[in-house]
N, C-alpha and C positions, 0 to 999 in steps of 0.2 A: 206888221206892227211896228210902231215908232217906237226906241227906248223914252225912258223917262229917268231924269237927273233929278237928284235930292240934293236941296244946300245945308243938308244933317249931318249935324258932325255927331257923333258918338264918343261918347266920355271913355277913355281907356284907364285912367289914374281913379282910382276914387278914396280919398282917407277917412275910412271909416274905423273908428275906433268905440272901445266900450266906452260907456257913462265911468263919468269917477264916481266912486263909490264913498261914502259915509256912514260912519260909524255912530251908533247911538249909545247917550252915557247917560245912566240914569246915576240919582247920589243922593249919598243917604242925610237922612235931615230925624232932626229929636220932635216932630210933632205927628209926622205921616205917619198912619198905622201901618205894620206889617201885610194884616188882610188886606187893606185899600193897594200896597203895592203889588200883590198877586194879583187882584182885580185889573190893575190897569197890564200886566205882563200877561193878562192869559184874553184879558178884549181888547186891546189897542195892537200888541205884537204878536199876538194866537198864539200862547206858549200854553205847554202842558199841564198841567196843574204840578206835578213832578219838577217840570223844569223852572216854572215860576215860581215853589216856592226855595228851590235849589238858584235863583239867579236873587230871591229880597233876602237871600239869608249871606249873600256872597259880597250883594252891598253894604248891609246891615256891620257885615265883620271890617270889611275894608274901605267903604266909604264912597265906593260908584262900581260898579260893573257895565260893560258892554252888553248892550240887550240884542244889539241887532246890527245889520249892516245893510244898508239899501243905498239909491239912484239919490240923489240929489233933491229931487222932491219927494219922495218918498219919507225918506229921512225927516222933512221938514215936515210934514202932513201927520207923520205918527208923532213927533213932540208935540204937535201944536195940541191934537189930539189930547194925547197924557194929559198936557197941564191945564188943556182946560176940562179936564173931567177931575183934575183935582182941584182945579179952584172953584169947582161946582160944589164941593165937598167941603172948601175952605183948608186945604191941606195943602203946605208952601213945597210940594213937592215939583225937583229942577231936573230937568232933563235938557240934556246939548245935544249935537250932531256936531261931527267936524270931520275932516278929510283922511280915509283910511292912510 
């Protein structure tokens, strides 16, 4: 049997690293109802009804709370989410994402 040669190199280095992560800020505003921000914390971010209404009552006192922390698009996909299900509502509620 003849050998047979490969011109395949095989990758030894490879940098893989985690996604950077984003932090999500919901904040508080005088027109958004309390229940509409537990609605958007327990269907937009899956939170408990416990911890949703312990995350609108933490904004409400201090004026934004961290709701969540995801991938980059993630991050962007659950704001976009929120505010357009409050602007479906007519409620000027603001949500950011920014870099843990």
């Amino acid at each position: 049997m003849a050998e047979t040669s490969s011109n395949i190199k095989e990758r030894q280095n490879t940098n893989i690293s985690e996604p950077r992560r984003f932090k999500v800020i919901i904040y508080n505003d005088d027109f958004t109802t309390m229940d509409f921000v537990v609605k958007v914390l327990r269907e937009v971010f899956f939170k408990q009804p416990a911890e949703a209404e312990t995350l609108m009552m933490a904004v409400h006192k201090s004026g934004q709370a961290i709701v969540g922390i995801y991938t980059y698009d993630i991050a962007k996909s659950k704001v976009r989410k929120a505010v357009n299900m409050a602007r479906a509502e007519n409620y000027p509620l603001r949500l950011t994402y920014q870099p843990e």
